[in-house]
Structure formats: structure tokens, C-alpha cells
C-alpha positions in Angstrom: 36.6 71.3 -68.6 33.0 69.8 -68.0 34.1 69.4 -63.9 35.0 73.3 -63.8 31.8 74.2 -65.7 30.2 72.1 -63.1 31.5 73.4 -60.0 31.5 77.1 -61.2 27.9 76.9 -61.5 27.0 75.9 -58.2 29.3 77.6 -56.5 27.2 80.5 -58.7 24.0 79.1 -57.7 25.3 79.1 -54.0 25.8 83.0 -53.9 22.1 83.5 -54.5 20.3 81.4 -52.7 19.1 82.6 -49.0 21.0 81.7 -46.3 20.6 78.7 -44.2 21.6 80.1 -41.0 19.2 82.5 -39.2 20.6 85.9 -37.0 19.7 84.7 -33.7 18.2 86.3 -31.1 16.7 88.4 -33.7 15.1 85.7 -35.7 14.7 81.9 -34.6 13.7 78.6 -35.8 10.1 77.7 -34.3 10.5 74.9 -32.0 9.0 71.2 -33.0 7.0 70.1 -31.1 7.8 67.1 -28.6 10.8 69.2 -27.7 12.4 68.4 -23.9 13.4 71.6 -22.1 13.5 72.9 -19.1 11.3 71.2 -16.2 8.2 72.7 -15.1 5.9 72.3 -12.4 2.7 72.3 -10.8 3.4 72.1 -7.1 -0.4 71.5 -5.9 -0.7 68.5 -8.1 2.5 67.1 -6.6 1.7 63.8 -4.5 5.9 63.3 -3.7 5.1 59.8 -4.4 9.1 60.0 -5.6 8.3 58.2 -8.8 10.2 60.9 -10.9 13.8 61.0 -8.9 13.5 56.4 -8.7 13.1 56.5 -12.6 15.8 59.5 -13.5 18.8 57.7 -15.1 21.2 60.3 -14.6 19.8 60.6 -10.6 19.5 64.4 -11.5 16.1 64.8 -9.7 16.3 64.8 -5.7 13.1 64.9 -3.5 13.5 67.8 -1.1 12.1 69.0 1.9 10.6 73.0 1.8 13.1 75.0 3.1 11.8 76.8 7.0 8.9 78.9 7.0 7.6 76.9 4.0 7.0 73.7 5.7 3.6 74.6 7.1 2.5 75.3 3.8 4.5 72.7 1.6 5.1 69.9 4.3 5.6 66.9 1.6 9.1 66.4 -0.3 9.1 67.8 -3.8 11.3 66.9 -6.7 14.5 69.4 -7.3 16.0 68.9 -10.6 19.6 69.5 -11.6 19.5 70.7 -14.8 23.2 70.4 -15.5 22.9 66.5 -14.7 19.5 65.9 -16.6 19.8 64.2 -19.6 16.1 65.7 -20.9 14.8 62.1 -21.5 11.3 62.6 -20.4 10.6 59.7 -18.2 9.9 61.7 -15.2 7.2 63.1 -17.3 5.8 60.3 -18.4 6.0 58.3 -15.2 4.3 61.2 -12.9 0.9 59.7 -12.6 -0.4 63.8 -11.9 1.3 65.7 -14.5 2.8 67.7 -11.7 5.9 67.6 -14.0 6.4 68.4 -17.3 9.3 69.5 -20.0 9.2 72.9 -21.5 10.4 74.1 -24.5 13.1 76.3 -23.3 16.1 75.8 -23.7 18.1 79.3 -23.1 19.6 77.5 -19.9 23.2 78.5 -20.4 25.0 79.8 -17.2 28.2 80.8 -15.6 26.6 80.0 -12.0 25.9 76.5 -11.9 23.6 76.8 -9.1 20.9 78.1 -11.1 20.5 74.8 -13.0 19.4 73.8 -9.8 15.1 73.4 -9.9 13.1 73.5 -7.2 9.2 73.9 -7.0 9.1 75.9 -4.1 11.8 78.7 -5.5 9.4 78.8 -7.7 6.3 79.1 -5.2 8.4 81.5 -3.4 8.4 83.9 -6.2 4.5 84.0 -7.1 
């Protein structure tokens, strides 16, 4: 009888006690901090020393040439990242002796179109 008594009061205590689950997008957990997302960059620090795509376990990063018309502007290699290969480790970070790369904390990078897990500093030139 003890066990029942028990189990009926938490099962009791359960029903009133908030939720642990939050409605998402509407509300969100706050991020910790030291989080790995999504790769960012700072193309005019960039000194395609290569460092980043030699260290990357998962070979997800791939120094590029700028596509045409961009080469007189941007005529070193950059890093391009495949996010759908990247493991988020963060030793590309931590090896780029510029801090021309670093991780975000984004990580809405769900897609049907694999090719836009693909990361490239100058797409992202391009569009400022």
C-alpha cells in the first residue's frame, strides 16, 4: 500500500509542476556559451595559409579559388566549408593564426538542398 501511496503522489506532484519542454520557435533555451555552430568569416583577415582545411578531421573545409570576376579582388584561395561534413570541433578556429574563422552559435542549419551547407567567404562577399 505504502508503494501506491508513493507513486500516486508524484505522479500528483508531476501534474503541477511546469513543464520541461519549451514551445519552440516561440520560446528558446539561451545558448551556452562555447557553443560550435555555423562557420563565420572575416574574408580581409584571411591569409589562405591553408592551416584550417590541413587540420579539419572530417576534410570538410576545401581552399577555393574566387569564382570569375572576383579574382581581381579576392585573388588568394579561401577556405569553403561543408557544413553537412563538419563535425563542429573547433580546430579550424583555434589553429587560424588571424581569427579569420570562427564558429557561431547558429545552429538552424537544417535543409532539403544540401548545397546550401556549402560555405564559402566570397558568397558571402558577394552578397554585402
Amino acid at each position: 500500500m505504502k508503494m501506491k501511496v508513493g507513486v500516486v503522489k508524484k505522479v500528483l506532484g508531476n501534474l503541477i509542476k511546469k513543464p520541461m519542454t519549451v514551445k519552440f520557435p516561440d520560446e528558446s533555451i539561451p545558448i551556452a556559451d562555447g557553443y560550435r555552430g555555423e562557420h563565420n568569416y572575416d574574408i580581409s583577415k584571411c591569409i589562405s595559409c591553408g592551416l584550417c582545411a590541413r587540420i579539419c578531421p572530417n576534410k570538410a573545409i576545401e581552399m577555393v579559388e574566387a569564382p570569375e570576376g572576383y579574382k581581381d579582388k579576392y585573388p588568394k584561395r579561401y577556405p569553403q566549408v561543408d557544413l553537412g561534413k563538419c563535425c563542429f570541433c573547433g580546430l579550424c578556429q583555434d589553429i587560424c593564426p588571424t581569427s579569420a574563422i570562427e564558429l557561431t552559435k547558429n545552429f538552424f542549419l537544417a535543409t532539403f538542398d544540401s548545397t546550401t551547407l556549402i560555405k564559402s567567404p566570397i558568397k558571402k562577399a558577394k552578397d554585402k
